[in-house]
C-alpha positions as CSV (number, residue, x, y, z in Angstrom):
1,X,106.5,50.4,76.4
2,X,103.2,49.8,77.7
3,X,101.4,51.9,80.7
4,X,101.4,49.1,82.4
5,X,105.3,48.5,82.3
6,X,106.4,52.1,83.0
7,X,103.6,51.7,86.3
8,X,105.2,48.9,87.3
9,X,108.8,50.5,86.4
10,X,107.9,53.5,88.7
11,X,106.4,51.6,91.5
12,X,109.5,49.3,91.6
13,X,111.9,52.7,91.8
14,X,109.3,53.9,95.1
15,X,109.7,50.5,96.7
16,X,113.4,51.0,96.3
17,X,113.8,54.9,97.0
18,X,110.9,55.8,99.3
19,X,111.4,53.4,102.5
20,X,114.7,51.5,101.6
21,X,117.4,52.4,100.5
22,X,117.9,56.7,100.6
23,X,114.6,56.4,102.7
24,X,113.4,59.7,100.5
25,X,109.4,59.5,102.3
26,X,108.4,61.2,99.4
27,X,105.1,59.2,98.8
28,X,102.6,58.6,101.9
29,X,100.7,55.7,99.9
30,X,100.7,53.7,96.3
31,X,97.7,53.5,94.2
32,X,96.7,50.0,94.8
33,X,94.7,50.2,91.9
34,X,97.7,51.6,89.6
35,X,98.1,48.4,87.5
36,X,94.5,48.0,86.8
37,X,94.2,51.1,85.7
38,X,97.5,51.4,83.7
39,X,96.2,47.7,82.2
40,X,92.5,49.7,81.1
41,X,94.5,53.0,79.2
42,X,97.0,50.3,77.2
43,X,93.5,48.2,75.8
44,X,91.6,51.9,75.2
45,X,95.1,53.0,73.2
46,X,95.2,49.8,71.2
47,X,91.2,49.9,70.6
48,X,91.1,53.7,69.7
49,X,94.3,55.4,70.0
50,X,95.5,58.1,72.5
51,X,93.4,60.7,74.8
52,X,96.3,62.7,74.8
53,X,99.8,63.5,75.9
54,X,99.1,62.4,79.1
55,X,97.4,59.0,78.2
56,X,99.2,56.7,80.6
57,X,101.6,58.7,82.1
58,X,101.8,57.8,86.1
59,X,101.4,61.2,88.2
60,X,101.5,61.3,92.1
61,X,99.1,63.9,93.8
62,X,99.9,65.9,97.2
63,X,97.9,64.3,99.9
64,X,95.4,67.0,100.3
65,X,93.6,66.2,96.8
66,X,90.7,64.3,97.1
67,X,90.4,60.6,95.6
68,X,87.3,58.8,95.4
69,X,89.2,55.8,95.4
70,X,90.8,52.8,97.5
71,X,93.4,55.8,98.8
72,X,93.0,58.1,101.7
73,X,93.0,61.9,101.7
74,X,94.8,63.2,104.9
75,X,97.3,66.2,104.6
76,X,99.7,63.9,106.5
77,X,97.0,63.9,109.2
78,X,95.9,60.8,111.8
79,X,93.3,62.7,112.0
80,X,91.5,62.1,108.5
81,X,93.8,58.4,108.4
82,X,91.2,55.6,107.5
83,X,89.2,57.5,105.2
84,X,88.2,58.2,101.8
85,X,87.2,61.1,99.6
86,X,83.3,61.0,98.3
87,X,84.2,62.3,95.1
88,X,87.1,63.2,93.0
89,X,89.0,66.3,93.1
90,X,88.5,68.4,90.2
91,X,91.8,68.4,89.5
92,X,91.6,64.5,89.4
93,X,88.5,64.0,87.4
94,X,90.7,66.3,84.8
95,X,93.7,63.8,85.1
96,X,91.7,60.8,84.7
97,X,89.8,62.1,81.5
98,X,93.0,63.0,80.0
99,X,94.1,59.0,80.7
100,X,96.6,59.6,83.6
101,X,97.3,56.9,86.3
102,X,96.9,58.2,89.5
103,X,100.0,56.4,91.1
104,X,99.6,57.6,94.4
105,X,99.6,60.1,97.0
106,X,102.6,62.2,97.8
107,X,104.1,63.3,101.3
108,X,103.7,66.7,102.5
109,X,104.4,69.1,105.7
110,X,101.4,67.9,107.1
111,X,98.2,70.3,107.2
112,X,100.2,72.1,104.1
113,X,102.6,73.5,106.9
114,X,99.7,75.7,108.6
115,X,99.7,74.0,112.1
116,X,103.0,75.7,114.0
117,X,105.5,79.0,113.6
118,X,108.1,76.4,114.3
119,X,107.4,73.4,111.9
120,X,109.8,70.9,110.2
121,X,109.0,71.1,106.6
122,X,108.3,67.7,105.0
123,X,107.0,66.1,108.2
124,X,103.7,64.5,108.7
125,X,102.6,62.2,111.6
126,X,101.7,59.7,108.5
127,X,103.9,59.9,106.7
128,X,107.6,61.0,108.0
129,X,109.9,63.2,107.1
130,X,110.4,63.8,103.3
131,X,114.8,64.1,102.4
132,X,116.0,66.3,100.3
133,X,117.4,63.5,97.2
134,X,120.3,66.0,96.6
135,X,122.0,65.6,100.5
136,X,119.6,63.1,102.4
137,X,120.1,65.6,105.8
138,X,118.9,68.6,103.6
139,X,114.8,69.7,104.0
140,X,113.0,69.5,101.0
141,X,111.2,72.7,101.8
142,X,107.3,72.6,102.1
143,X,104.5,72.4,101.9
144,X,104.9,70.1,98.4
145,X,107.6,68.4,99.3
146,X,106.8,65.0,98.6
147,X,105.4,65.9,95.5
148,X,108.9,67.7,94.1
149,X,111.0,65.2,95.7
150,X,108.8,62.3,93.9
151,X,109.7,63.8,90.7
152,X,113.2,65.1,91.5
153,X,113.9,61.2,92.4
154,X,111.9,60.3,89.4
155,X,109.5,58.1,91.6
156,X,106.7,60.1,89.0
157,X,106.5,61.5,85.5
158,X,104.5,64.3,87.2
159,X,103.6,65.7,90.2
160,X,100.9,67.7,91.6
161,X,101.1,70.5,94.1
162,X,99.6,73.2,96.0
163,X,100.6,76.5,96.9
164,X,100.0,78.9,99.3
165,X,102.8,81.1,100.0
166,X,105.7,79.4,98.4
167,X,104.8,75.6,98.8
168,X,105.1,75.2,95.0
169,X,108.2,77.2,94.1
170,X,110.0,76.7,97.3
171,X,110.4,73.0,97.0
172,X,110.3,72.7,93.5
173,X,114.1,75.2,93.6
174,X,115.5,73.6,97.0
175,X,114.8,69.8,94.4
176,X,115.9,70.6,91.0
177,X,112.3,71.1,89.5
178,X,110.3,72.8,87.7
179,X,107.3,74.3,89.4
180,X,104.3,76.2,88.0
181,X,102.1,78.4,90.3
182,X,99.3,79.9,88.4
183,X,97.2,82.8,88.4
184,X,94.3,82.1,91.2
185,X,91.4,80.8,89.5
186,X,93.3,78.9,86.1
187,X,93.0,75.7,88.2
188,X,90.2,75.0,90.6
189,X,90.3,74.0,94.3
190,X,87.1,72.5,94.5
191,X,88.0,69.1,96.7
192,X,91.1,70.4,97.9
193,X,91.9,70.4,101.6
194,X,92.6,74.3,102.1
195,X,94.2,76.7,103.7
196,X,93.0,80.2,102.4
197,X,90.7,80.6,99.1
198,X,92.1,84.0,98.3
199,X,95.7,82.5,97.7
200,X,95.5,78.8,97.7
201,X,95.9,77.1,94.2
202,X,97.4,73.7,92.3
203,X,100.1,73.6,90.1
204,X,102.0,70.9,87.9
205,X,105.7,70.2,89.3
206,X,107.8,68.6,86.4
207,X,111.2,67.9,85.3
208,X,111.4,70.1,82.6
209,X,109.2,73.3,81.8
210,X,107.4,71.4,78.6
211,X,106.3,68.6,81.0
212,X,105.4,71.2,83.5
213,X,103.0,72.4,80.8
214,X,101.6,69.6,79.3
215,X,100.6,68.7,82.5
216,X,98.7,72.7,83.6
217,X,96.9,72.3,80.0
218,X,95.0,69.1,82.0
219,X,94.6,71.1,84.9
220,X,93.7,74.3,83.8
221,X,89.8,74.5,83.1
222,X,86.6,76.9,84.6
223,X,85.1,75.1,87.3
224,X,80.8,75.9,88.5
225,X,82.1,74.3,92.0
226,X,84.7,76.5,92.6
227,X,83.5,80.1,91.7
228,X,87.0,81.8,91.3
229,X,88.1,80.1,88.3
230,X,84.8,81.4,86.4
231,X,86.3,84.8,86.5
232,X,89.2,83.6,83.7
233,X,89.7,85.8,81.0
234,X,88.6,82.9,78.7
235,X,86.9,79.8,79.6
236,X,88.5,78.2,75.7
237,X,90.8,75.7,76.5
238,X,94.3,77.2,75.9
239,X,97.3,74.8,74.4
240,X,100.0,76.6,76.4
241,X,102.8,74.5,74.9
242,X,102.4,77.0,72.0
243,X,104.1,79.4,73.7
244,X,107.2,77.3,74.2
245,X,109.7,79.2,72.5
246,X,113.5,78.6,72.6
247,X,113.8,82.5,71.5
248,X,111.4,83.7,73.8
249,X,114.2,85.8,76.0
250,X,114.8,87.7,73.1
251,X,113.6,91.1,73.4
252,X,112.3,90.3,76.8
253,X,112.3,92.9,78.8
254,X,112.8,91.8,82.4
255,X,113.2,93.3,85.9
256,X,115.2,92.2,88.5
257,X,113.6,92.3,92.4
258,X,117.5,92.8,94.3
259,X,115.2,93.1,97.0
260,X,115.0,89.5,97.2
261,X,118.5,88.8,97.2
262,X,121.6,88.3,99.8
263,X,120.4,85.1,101.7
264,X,123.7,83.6,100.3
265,X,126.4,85.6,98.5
266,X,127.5,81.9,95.9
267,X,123.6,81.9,95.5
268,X,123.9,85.6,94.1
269,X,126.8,85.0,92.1
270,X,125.0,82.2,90.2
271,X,121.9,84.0,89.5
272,X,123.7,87.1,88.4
273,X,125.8,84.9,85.8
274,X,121.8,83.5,84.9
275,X,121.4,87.5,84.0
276,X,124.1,88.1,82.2
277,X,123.1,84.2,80.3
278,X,119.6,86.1,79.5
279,X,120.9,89.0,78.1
280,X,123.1,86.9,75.9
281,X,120.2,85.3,75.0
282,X,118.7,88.9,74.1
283,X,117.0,90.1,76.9
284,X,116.4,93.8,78.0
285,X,117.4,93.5,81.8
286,X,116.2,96.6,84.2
287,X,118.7,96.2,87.5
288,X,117.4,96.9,89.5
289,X,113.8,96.9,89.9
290,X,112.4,98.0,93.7
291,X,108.6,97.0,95.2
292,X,107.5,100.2,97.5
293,X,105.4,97.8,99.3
294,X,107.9,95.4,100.2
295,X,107.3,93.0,102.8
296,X,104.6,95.4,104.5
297,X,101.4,93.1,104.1
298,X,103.1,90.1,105.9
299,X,101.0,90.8,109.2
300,X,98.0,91.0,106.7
301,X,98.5,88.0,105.0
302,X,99.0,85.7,108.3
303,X,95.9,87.5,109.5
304,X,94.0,86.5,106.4
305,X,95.1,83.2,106.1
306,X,93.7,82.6,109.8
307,X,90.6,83.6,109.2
308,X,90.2,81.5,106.1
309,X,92.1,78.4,107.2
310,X,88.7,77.8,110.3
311,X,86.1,78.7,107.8
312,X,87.6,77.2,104.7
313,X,88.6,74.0,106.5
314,X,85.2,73.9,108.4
315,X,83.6,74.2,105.3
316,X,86.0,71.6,103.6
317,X,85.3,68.8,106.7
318,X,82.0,68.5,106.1
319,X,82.2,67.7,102.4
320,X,83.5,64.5,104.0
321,X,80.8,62.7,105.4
322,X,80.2,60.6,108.3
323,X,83.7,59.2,106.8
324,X,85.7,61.0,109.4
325,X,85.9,61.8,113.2
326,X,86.5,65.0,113.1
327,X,84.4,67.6,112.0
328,X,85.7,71.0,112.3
329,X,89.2,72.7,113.2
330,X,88.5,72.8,117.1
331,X,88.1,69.0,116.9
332,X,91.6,68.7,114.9
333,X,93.2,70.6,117.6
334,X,91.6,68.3,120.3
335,X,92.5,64.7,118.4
336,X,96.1,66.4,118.2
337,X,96.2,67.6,121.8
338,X,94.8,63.5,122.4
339,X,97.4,62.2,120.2
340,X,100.2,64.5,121.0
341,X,102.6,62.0,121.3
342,X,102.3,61.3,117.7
343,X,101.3,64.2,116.4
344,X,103.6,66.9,118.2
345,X,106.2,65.0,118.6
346,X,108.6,68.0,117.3
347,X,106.4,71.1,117.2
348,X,103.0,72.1,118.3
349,X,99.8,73.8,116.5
350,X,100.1,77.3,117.7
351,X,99.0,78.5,114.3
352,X,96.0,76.0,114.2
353,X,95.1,77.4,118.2
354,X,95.1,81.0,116.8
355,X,93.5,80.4,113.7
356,X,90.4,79.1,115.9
357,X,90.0,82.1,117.9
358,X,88.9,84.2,114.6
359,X,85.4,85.4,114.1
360,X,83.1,85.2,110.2
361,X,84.7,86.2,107.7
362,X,82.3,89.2,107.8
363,X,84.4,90.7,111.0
364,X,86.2,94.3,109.9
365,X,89.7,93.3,110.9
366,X,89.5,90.4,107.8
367,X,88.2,92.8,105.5
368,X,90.8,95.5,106.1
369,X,93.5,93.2,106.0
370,X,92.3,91.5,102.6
371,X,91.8,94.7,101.5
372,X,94.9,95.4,102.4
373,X,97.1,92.6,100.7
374,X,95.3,93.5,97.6
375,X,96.3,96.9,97.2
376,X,100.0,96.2,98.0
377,X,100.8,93.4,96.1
378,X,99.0,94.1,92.9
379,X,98.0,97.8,92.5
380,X,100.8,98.9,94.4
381,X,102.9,95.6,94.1
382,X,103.7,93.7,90.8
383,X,101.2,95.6,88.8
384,X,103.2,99.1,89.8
385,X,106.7,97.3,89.4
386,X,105.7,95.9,85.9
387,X,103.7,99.3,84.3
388,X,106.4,102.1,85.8
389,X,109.4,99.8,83.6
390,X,106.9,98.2,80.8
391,X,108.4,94.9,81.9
392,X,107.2,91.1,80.9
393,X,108.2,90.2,83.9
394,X,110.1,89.8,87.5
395,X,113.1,88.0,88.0
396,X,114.5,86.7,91.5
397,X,116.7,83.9,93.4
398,X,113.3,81.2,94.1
399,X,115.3,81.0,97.5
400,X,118.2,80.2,99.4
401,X,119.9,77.2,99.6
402,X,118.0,73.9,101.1
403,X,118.6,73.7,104.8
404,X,120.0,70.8,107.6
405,X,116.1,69.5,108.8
406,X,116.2,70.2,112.6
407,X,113.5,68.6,114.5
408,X,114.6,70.8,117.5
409,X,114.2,74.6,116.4
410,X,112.3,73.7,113.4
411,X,112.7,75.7,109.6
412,X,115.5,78.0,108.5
413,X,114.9,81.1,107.1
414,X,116.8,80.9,104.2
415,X,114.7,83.9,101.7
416,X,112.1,83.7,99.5
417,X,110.8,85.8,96.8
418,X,107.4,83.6,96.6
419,X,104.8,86.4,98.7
420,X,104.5,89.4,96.0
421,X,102.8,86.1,94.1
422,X,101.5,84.3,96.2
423,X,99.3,87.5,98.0
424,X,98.2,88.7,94.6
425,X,97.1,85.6,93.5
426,X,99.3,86.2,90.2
427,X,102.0,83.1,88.4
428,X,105.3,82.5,89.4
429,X,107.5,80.0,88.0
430,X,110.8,78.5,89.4
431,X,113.0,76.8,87.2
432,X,116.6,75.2,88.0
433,X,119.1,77.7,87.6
434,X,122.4,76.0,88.8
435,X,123.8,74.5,91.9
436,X,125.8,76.0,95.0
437,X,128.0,73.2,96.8
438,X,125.6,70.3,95.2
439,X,122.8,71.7,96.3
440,X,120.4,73.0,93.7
441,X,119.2,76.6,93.2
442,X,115.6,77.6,91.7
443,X,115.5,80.8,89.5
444,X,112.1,82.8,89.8
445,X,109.9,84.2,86.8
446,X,106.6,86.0,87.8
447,X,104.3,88.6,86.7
448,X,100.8,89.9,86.4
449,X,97.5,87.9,86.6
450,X,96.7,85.9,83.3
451,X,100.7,86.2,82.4
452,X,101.2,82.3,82.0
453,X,101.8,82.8,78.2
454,X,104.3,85.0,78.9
455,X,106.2,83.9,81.8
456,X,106.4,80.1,80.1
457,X,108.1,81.3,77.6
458,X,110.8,83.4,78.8
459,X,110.9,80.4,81.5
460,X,111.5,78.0,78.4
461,X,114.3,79.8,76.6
462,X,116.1,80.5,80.1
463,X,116.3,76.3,80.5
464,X,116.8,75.7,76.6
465,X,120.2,78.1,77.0
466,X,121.2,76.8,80.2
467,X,119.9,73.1,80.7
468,X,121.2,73.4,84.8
469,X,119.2,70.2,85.7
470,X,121.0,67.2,86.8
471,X,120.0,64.5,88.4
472,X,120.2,63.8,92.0
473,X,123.0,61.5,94.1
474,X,121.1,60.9,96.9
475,X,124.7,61.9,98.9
476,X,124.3,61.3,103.0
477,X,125.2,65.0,103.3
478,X,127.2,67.7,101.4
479,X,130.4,69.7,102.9
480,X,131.2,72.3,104.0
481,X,128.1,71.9,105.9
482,X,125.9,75.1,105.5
483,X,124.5,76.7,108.8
């Protein structure tokens, strides 16, 4: 098959999935330069052969990467609708040398799902609310939810995401995907809308753990723009698919975080047969294992992320030219406030309000409170947990099951083992562990910083022995219905 032919193959399956049919809203807007593109990469191949694994394959990006392109770069936000990226994203200029086609942008909780304590995951004011492909009136989790969806669906080869606090791993268990969120500073977030520099990142979202891969070797690389990823270990480009090792869980020794267990008791019951699967498989399991600092930085983190979500942001907006109307995060908040009836239809911005009352990032209370998250979830947090048992690394339920989307009250707390990570800045990958009344169940590896190696191949022997994937249904809803 030609580039071009799987392009058109894929945008045939959106045109079908995303608006008709199921009416998945996974992607906000299609390349309309796909087929050109995919037409240029089949005439380089047959001139001078491939760029890579990659060469050719279609890959949709969240809609907060920038494209300098015929597409728009919005968060899911009217606000930034009708305008275009100067320059690409790092992360793009790394997709397009490696002979990807950008096929489009996908959906996401709009503003990355830093706007209101009360938000709909996988609603934008562009874009609509994402469904879950496994039960349509299921959310999709956020803030990537487009982006796992898209692949889930298999409107994309490959997906790219962002992460916070969970918006990688969270959809990417919730859709029957694997998700990758890497140590802070492997990929760069230079041309990235943000929320917070000290824990945003990208990461691949795939099908399968090799594709996950194949797609971080593209996107890992040491960036001058984007300061954090100079501070690698190595700036030599690292083939992680070496690592992929169908043995790998043997001899593993692996702890598991109970802590982060008892949102559902069937989702419990099917990770704990997942442990007893690994230690077939020859791993070393330590049950359990216990995190002193458990959930004590949460007021921290929010606190950090408010400070950085006005400066970052402000800082962001301005890399955007005269190309948009709005130029800081108090002029967000106004056009919202001005447009309510589109954008807060559901919820409102109370996170956005009290993120623009914070001071420099100089002011004592962010320091403390950075400070703060630090030493609890590495010193005292995964680093502690991984030297006191000599582990390779942690082992939790992703999260609980996928949730009825209510545009009334807004997200269900349904657990989540994604903050130890995410605060730390450290990887975490989820990969499908099973299902739990049709809906699908994520199964969480993570460890300490630089630990990709390490984590991807326990992560790959735990699907090689299991292989829990399957496809989607699309079903209207699934029963007993879950409350």
């Amino acid at each position: 098959m030609t580039a071009r032919s799987v392009a058109e193959r894929y945008l045939d399956r959106i045109e079908q999935l995303n608006q008709q049919g199921p009416s998945l809203r996974a992607v906000i807007q299609v390349n309309p330069d796909a087929l050109t593109i995919a037409e240029a990469v089949d005439r380089e191949r047959r001139q001078s052969g491939f760029r890579g694994p990659l060469h050719g394959i279609p890959v949709l990006l969240k809609d907060n990467f920038d494209t300098a392109d015929r597409m728009g770069t919005t968060a899911g936000s009217l606000a930034l609708e009708g305008s275009t990226a100067l320059r690409d994203a790092f992360v793009v200029q790394r997709l397009r040398k490696a002979g990807a086609i950008i096929l489009g942008k996908a959906n996401l909780s709009e503003w990355a799902n830093f706007r209101s304590e009360h938000s709909v995951s996988g609603w934008s004011a562009r874009g609509g609310q994402t469904r879950n492909p496994y039960a349509l009136d299921r959310n999709p989790c956020g803030s990537s939810s487009g982006s796992a969806v898209a692949v889930a669906a298999n409107l994309c080869a490959l997906a790219v995401g962002t992460e916070t606090d969970g918006s990688i791993v969270c959809p990417s268990a919730v859709n029957g995907i694997v998700g990758i969120k890497p140590t802070l500073g492997l990929i760069s977030r230079n041309g990235v809308i943000p929320i917070a520099h000290s824990q945003d990142t990208p990461g691949p979202m795939a099908r399968t753990v090799r594709d996950a891969t194949l797609l971080l070797n593209v996107l890992a690389g040491a960036d001058p723009a984007d300061p954090v990823t100079v501070g690698r270990p190595t700036n030599s480009e690292i083939d992680y698919t070496k690592f992929l090792d169908p043995d790998g869980l043997r001899g593993a020794r692996l702890g598991i975080a109970r802590q982060y267990f008892g949102s559902h008791a069937q989702v419990d019951r099917l990770i704990d047969n997942c442990i007893t699967e690994m230690k077939r498989q020859g791993a070393d399991i330590i049950d359990p294992i216990e995190f002193a600092s458990y959930k004590q930085y949460n007021d921290s983190e929010l606190e950090v992320l408010l400070y950085e979500f006005k400066h970052d942001l402000n800082l962001y907006l301005k890399t955007r030219g005269n190309s948009i109307a709005v130029k800081s995060l108090a002029d967000i908040i106004a056009f919202n406030e001005a447009r309510r009836s589109e954008e807060m239809p559901y919820f409102e911005q109370e996170i956005m309000v009290k993120a623009e009352t914070k001071g420099p990032l100089t002011d004592e209370q962010y320091q403390v409170a950075l400070a703060k998250n630090h030493q609890l979830s590495r010193e005292e947090g995964i680093d502690a947990v991984i030297a006191k048992d000599k582990l390779n690394a942690i082992v939790a339920p992703t999260t609980g099951l996928a949730w009825l989307t209510d545009w009334i009250t807004g997200d269900r707390e349904s657990g989540s083992c994604s903050t130890p990570a995410a605060v730390a800045g450290y990887p975490h990958i989820s990969v499908p562990a099973g299902f739990v009344h049709g809906l699908p169940v994520g199964i969480s590896f993570f460890g300490p910083a630089w630990s990709e190696p390490t984590l991807l191949r326990i992560a790959y022997s735990f699907e090689q022995a299991t292989k829990a994937r399957r496809p989607p249904s699309f079903l209207p809803t699934v029963g007993p219905n879950l409350q």
